[in-house]
C-alpha positions as CSV (number, residue, x, y, z in Angstrom):
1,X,-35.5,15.4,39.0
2,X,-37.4,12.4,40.2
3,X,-40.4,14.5,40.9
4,X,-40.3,15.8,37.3
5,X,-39.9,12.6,35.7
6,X,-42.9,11.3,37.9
7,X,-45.1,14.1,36.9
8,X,-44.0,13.9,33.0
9,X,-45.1,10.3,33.3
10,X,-48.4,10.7,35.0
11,X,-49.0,13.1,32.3
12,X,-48.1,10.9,29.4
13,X,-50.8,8.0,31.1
14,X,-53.1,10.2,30.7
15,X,-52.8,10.1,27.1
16,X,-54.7,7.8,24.5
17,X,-52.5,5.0,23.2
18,X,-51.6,4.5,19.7
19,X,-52.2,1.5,18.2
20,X,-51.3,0.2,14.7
21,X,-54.9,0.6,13.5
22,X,-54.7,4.5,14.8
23,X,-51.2,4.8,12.9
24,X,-53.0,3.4,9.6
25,X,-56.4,5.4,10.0
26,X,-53.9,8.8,10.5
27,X,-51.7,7.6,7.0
28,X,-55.3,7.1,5.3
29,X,-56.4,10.2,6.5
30,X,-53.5,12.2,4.9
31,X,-53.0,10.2,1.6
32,X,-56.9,10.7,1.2
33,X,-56.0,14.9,2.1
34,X,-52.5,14.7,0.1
35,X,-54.6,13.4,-2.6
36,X,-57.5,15.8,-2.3
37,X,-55.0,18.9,-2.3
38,X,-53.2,18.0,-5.3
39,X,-56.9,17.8,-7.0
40,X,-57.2,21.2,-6.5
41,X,-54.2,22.2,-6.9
42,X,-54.1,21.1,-10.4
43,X,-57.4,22.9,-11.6
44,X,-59.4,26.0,-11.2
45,X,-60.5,24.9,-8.0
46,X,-57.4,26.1,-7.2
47,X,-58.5,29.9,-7.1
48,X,-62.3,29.1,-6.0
49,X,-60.4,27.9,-2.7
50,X,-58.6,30.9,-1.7
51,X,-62.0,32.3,-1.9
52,X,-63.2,30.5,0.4
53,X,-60.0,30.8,2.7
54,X,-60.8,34.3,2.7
55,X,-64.4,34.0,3.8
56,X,-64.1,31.1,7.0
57,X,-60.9,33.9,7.7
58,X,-63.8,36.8,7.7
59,X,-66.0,34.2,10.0
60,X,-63.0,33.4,12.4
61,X,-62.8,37.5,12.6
62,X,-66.7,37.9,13.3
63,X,-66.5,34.8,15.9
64,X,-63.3,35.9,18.0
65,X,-64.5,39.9,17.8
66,X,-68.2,38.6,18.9
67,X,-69.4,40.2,16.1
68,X,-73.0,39.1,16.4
69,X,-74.9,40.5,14.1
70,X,-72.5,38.9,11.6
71,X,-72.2,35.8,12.9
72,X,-75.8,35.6,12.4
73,X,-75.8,36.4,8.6
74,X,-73.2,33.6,8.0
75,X,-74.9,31.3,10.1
76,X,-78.1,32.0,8.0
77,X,-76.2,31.7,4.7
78,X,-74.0,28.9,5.4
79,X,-76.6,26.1,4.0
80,X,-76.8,28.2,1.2
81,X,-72.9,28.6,1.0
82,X,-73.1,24.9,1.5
83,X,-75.3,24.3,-2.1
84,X,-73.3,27.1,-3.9
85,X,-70.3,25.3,-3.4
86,X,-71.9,22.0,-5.1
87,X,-73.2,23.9,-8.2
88,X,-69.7,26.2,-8.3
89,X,-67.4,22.8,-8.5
90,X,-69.8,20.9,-10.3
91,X,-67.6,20.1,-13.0
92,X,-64.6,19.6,-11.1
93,X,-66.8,17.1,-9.0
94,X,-67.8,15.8,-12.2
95,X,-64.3,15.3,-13.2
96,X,-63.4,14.0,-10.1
97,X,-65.8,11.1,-9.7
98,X,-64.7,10.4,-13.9
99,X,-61.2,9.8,-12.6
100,X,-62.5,7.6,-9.6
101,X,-64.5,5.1,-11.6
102,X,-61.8,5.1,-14.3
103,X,-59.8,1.5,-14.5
104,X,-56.3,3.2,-14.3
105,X,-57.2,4.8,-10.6
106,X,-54.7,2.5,-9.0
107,X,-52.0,2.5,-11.5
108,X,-52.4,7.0,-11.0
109,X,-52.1,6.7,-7.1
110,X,-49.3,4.6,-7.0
111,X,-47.2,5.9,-10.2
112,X,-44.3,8.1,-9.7
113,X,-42.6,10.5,-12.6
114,X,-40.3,8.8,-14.2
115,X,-37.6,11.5,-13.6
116,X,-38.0,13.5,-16.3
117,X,-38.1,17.7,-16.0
118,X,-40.1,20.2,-17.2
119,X,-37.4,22.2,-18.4
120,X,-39.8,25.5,-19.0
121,X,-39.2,27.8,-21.9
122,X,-35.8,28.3,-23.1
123,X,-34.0,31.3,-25.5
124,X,-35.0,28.9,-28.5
125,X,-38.7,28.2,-27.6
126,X,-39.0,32.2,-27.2
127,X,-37.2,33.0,-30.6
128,X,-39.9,30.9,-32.4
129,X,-43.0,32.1,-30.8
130,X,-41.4,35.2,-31.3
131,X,-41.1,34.2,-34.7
132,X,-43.4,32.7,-35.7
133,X,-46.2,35.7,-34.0
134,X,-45.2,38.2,-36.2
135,X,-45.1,36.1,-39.3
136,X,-48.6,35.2,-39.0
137,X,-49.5,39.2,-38.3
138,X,-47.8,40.2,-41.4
139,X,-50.5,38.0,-43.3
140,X,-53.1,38.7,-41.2
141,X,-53.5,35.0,-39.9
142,X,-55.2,35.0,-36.8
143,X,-54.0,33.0,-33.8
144,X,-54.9,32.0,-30.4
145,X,-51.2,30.3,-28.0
146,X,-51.6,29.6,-24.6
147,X,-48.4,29.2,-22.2
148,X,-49.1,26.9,-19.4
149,X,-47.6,28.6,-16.3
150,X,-48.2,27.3,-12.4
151,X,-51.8,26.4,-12.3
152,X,-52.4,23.2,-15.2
153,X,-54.3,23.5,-18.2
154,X,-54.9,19.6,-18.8
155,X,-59.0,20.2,-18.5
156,X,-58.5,22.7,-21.5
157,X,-56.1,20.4,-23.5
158,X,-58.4,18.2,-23.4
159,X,-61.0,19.8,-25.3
160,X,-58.7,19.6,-28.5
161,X,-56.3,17.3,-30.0
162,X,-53.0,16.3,-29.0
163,X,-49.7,17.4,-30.9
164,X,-47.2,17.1,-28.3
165,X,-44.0,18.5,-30.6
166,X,-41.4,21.1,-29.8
167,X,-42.0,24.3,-30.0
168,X,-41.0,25.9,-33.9
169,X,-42.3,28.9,-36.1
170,X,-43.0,25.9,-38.7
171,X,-45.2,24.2,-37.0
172,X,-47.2,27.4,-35.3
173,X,-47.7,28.8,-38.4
174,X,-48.9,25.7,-40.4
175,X,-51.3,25.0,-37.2
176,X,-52.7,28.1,-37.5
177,X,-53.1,28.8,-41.4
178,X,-56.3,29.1,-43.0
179,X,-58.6,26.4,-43.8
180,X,-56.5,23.6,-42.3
181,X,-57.9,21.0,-39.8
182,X,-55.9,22.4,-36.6
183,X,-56.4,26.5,-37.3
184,X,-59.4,26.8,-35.6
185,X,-59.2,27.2,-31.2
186,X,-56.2,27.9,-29.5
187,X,-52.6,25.4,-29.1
188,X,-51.5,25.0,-25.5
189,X,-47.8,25.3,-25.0
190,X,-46.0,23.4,-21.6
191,X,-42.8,24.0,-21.1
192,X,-41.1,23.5,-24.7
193,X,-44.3,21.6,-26.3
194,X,-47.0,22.3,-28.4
195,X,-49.4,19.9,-26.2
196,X,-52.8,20.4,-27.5
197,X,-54.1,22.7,-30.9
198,X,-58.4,23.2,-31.6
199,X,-58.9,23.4,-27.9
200,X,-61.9,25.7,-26.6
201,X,-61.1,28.4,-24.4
202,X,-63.8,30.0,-21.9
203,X,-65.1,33.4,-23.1
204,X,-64.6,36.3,-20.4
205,X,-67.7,38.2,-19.4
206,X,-65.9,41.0,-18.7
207,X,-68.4,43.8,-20.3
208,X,-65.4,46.7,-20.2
209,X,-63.7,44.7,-23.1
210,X,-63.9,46.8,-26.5
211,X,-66.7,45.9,-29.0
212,X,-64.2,45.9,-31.5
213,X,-62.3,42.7,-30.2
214,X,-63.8,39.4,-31.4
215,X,-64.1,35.8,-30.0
216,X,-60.3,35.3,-30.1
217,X,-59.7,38.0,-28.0
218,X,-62.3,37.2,-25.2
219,X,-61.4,33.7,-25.0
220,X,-57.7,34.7,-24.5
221,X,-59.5,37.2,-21.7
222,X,-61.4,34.4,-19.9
223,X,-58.2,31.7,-19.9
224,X,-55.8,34.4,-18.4
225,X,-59.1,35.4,-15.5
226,X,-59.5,31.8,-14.9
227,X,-55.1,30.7,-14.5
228,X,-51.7,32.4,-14.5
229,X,-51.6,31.5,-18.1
230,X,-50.1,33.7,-20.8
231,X,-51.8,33.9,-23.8
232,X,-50.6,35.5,-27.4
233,X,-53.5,36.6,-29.6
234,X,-52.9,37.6,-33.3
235,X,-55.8,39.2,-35.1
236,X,-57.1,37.9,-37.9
237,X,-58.8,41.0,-39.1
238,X,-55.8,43.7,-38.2
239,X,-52.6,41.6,-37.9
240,X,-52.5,43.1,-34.3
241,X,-50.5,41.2,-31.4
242,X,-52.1,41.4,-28.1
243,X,-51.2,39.4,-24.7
244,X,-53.1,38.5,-21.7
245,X,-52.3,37.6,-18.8
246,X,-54.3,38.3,-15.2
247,X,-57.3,40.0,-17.0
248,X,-55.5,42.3,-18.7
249,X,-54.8,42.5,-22.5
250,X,-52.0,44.1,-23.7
251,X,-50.9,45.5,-27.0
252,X,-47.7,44.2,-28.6
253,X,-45.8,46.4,-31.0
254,X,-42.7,45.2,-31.9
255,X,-40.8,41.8,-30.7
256,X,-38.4,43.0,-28.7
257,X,-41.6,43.8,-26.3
258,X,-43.1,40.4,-26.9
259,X,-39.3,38.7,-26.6
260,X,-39.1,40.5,-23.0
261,X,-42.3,39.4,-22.1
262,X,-41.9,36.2,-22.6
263,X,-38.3,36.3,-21.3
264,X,-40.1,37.3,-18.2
265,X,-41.8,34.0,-17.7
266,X,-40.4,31.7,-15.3
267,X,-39.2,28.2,-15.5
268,X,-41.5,25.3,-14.7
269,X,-39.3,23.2,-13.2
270,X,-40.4,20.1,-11.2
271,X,-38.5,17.8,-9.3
272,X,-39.5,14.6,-10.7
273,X,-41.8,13.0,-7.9
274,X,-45.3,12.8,-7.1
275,X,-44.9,14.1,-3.6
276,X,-43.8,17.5,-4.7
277,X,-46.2,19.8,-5.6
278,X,-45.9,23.1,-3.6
279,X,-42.9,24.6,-5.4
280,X,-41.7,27.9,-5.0
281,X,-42.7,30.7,-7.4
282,X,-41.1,34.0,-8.1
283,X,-43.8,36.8,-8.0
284,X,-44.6,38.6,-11.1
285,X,-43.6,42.0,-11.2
286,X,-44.7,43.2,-14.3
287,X,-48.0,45.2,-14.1
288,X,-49.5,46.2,-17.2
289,X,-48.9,48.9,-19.0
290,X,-52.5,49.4,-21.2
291,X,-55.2,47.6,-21.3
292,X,-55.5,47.5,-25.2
293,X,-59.5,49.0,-25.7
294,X,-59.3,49.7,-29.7
């Protein structure tokens, strides 16, 4: 036992010692990484990172398999991976250095929630989108609703004006009827809240879309390409109810089909601290069941 004990110890000298500088340097080190994380996390850097996950996986492949040949294309291409990278997150970046110049840095890093809870959609909030969706088509008002889900939509909300009332048919429908201030862009929805209304959605380049579908419908397109957002679209030409979500636009024909749908989407709930951001989410299971081309 002695002998153990003897060797364990002349292991352990061999060791570095840590020091109270080290033990700051390694909190620094992962507040600065905590920090950098929930960044991403928070906008569409979000999916351009798994991206990349997926290529330095494919490099780790080529690398332990020898794979030489391809080991020499990425070495070739990683300077220009390097520049990509810049230009791809340039306005994250952008954002990024925004918030780090801003006066209220400190106040952000060291704030907590104040314990309130995204309570996510309830029966109600789904009754009067459900509502207030199918009032508009009979009329032919056209409208654009975008349901925050898992990744956050703040970059987008702030392209419009805020609102930040509960969710009712009311209000939806005045935002949206003609030749007001607020009917023109899309309202973002978080949890029971109209957040945002006039806010600009990015348009999908996806050229399989039908010729038939206008602006509305390509905007709701990009949003649901870009997050895991849910978007309702009401035409203003046909009264037709369409939703996407992952890419794919769906027709709507009667609400109990929209009232499932959205029934479908889980809770946001959050804990009600700063230092928890990686919360469990159920999988979708729905697939689509057409991809609406007239």
């Amino acid at each position: 036992m002695a002998d153990v004990l003897d060797t364990l110890y002349n292991w352990l000298s061999f060791l570095p010692r840590i020091t109270k500088s080290n033990i700051l340097e390694i909190a620094i080190i992962a507040f600065l990484v905590y920090e950098i994380l929930t960044w991403i996390k928070t906008t569409r850097a979000w999916t351009l990172l798994k991206g990349i996950v997926v290529i330095f996986a494919f490099a780790l492949f080529a690398y332990v398999f020898n794979l030489s040949t391809i080991q020499w294309i990425l070495e070739k291409t990683a300077l220009v991976a390097a520049t990509a990278l810049v230009i791809i997150f340039q306005p994250e970046l952008r954002k990024a250095l925004e918030q780090l110049g801003s006066k209220n840095l400190l106040t952000d890093i060291l704030s907590f929630d104040d314990g309130k809870v995204n309570l996510g959609f309830t029966e109600k909030t789904v009754n009067e989108l459900v509502r207030a969706t199918f009032e508009m088509a009979k009329v032919k008002t056209g409208a654009l609703i975008v349901i925050e889900r898992g990744v956050s939509l703040k970059e987008i909300e702030r392209t419009g004006i805020e609102i930040g009332g509960v969710v009712s048919s009311q209000l939806l429908i005045n935002i949206f009827e003609h030749n007001t201030p607020l009917h023109d862009g899309a309202v973002v929805i978080r949890g029971n809240r109209i957040v945002a209304a006039t806010c600009y959605l990015p348009l999908s380049d996806n050229t399989a879309i039908s010729k038939d579908l206008g602006t509305r419908h390509r905007a709701a397109m990009g949003i649901s390409e870009s997050t895991d957002s849910v978007t309702i679209v009401v035409s203003e030409e046909t009264g037709r109810i369409s939703v996407a979500e992952n890419g794919v636009l769906t027709k709507i024909n009667d609400a109990d089909t929209l009232r499932k749908r959205l029934s479908r989407l889980e809770k946001d709930e959050q804990s009600g601290g700063r230092f928890k951001i990686w919360k469990g989410r159920q999988k979708d299971e729905r697939k689509a069941d057409e991809q609406s081309g007239t």
